[in-house]
C-alpha positions as CSV (number, residue, x, y, z in Angstrom):
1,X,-122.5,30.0,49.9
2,X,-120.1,31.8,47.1
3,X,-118.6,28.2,45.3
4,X,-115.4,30.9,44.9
5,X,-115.4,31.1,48.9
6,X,-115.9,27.3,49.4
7,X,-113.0,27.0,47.5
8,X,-110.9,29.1,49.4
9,X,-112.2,27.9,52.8
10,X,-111.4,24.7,51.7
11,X,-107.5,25.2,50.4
12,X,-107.2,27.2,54.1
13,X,-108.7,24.0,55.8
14,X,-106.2,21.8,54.0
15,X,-103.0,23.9,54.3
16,X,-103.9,24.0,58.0
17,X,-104.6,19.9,58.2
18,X,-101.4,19.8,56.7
19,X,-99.8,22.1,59.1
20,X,-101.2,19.8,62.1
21,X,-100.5,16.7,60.7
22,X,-96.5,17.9,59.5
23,X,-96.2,19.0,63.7
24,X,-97.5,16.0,64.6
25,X,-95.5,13.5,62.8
26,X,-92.4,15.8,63.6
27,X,-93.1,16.1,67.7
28,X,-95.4,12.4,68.1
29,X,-97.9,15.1,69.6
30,X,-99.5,18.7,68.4
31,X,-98.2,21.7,70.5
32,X,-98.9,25.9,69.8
33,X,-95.4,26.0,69.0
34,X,-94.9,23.4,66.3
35,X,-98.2,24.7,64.8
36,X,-96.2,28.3,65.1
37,X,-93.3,27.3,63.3
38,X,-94.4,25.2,61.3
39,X,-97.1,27.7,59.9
40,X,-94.3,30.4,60.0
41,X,-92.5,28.2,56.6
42,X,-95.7,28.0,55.2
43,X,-96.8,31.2,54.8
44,X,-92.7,32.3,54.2
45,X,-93.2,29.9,51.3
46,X,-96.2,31.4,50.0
47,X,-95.2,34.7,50.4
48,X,-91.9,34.3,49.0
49,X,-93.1,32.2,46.0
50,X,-95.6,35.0,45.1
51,X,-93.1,37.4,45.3
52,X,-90.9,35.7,43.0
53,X,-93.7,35.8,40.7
54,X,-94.7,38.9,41.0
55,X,-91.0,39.8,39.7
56,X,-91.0,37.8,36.9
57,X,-94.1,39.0,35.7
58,X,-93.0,42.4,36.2
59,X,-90.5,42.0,33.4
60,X,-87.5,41.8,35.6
61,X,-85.6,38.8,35.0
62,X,-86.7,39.4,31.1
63,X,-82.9,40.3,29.8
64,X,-81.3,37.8,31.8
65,X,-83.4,34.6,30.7
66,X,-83.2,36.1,26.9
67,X,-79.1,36.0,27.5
68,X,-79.0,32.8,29.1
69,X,-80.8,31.4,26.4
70,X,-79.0,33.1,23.7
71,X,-75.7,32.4,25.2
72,X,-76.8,28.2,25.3
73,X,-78.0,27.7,21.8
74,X,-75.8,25.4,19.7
75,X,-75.6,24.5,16.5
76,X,-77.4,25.9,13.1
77,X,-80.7,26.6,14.8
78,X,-79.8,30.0,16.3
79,X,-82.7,32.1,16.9
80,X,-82.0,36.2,17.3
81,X,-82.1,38.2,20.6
82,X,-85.6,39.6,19.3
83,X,-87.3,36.2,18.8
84,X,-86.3,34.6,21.7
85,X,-89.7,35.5,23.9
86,X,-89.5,37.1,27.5
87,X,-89.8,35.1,30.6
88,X,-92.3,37.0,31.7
89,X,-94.7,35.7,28.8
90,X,-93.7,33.0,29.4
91,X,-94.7,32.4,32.7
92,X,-98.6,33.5,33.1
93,X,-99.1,32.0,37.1
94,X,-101.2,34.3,38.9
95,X,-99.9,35.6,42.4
96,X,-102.6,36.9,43.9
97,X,-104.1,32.9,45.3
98,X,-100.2,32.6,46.7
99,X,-100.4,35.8,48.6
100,X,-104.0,35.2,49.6
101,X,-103.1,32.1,51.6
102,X,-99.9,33.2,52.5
103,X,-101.1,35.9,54.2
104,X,-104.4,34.2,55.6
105,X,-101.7,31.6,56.7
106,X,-99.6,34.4,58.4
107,X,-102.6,36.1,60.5
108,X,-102.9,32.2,61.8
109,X,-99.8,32.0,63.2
110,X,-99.8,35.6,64.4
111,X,-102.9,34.5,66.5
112,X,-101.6,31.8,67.6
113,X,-98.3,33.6,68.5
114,X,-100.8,36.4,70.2
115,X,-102.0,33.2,72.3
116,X,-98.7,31.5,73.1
117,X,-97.1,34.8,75.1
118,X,-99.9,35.6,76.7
């Protein structure tokens, strides 16, 4: 097998350990709703968090962060507007593994959401 897919099979095995074992020291047992809720934060978290990067990279927040850290420079050291560097340099985090497990995360809980109504 692919080591790449290993890999990932192995960060989905985890988050969903995890999952189990945060339902089951918040209930004292493991139920399909715990698992649904608590699954629902995770991949919200995920999601979220990718998105939120995804944003940043896209050069969104570049102007603000450049202000803010114009505006809070003291003393003789001042740098200009045009040498301060982008946030969006700055932060070089990939999305893509976020949205990945988010999403494999989210089809989880939508299964077991699929199996709790019916």
């Amino acid at each position: 097998m692919n080591y790449q897919l290993k890999k990932k099979l192995l960060i989905i095995a985890f988050i969903q350990l995890v999952i189990i074992f945060i339902s089951f020291i918040n209930n004292h047992k493991v139920s399909l709703l715990s698992y649904i809720n608590i699954s629902f934060y995770f991949s919200a978290g995920l999601l979220l968090t990718s998105l939120l990067v995804y944003t940043i990279h896209s050069g969104f927040y570049d102007v603000i962060s450049k202000s803010f850290s114009f505006a809070f420079q003291r003393g003789h050291n001042k740098r200009r507007f045009d040498e301060i560097p982008p946030l969006s340099e700055l932060v070089t985090f990939n999305q893509k593994p976020l949205a990945f497990y988010g999403l494999i995360n989210g089809l989880f809980m939508i299964i077991a959401l699929v199996i709790y109504y019916f």
